[in-house]
C-alpha positions as CSV (number, residue, x, y, z in Angstrom):
1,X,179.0,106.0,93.5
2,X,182.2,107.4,93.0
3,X,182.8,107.2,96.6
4,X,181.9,103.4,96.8
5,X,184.6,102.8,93.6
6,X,187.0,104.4,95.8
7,X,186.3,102.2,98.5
8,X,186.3,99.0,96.3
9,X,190.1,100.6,95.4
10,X,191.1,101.5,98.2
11,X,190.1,99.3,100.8
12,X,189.8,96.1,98.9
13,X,192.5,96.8,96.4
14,X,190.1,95.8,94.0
15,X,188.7,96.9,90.6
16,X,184.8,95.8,89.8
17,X,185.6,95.5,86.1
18,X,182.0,95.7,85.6
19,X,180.4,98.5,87.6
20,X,177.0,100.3,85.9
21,X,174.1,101.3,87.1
22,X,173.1,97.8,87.1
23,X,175.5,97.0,90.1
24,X,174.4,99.4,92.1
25,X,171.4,98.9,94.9
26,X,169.7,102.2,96.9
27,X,168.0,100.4,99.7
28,X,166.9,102.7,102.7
29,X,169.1,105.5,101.9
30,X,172.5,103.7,101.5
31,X,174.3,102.3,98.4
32,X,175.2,99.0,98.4
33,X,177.6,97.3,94.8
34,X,176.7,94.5,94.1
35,X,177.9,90.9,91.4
36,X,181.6,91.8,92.6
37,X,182.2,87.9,91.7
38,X,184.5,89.4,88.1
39,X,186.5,92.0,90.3
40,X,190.1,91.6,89.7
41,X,193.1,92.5,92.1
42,X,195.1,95.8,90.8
43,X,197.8,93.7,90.2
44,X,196.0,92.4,87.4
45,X,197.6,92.9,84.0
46,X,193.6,94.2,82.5
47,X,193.2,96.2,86.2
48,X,193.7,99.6,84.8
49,X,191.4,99.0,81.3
50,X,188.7,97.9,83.6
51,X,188.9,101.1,86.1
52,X,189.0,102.9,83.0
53,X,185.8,101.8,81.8
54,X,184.2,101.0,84.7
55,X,184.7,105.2,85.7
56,X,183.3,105.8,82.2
57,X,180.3,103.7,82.9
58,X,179.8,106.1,86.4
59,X,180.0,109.3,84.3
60,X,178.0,107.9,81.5
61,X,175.1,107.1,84.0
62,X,174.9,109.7,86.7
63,X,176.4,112.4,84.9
64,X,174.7,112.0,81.1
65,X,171.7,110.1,81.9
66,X,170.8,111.6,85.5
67,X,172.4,115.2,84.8
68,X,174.7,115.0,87.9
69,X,177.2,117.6,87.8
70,X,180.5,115.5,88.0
71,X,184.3,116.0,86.8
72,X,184.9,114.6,83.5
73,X,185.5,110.7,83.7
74,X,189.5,111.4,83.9
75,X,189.4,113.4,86.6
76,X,187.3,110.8,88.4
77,X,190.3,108.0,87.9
78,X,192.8,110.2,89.4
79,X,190.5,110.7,92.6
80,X,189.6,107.4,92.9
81,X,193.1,106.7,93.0
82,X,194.3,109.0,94.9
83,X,192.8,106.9,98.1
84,X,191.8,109.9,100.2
85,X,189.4,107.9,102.0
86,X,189.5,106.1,105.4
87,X,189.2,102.4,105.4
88,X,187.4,101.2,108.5
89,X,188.2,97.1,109.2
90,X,185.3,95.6,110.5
């Protein structure tokens, strides 16, 4: 999930601003994000609030909820914007 945010970052240059377990889809193995319709540029004057919560929402979920071992939610933020991922154009 974390990976996928990244993406959405990255790639898109794009924040979900409402990303939860809700907006999130396991079909055949593969994650798919879904209701993107509120994501907001980064140049957004809210884009870094709703990162913020949006990474808190990850942690809360997989890490609290399922008992996935993952870095504490500020830790996430600063990977997820570190953009070490490749962005493939389709």
């Amino acid at each position: 999930a974390v990976d996928q945010y990244a993406r959405i970052y990255c790639c898109a240059r794009l924040v979900h601003a409402d990303y939860s377990e809700y907006n999130l889809m396991l079909l055949d193995g593969k994650l798919y994000v879904i209701d993107v319709a509120q994501a907001v540029s980064l140049e957004h004057p809210n884009a870094e609030d709703f990162l913020r919560h949006d990474i808190e929402n990850i942690y809360r979920f997989f890490h609290k909820q399922l008992g996935v071992e993952l870095p504490e939610p500020q830790e996430l933020l600063e990977r997820v914007k570190q953009c070490r991922i490749q962005c493939v154009e389709r």
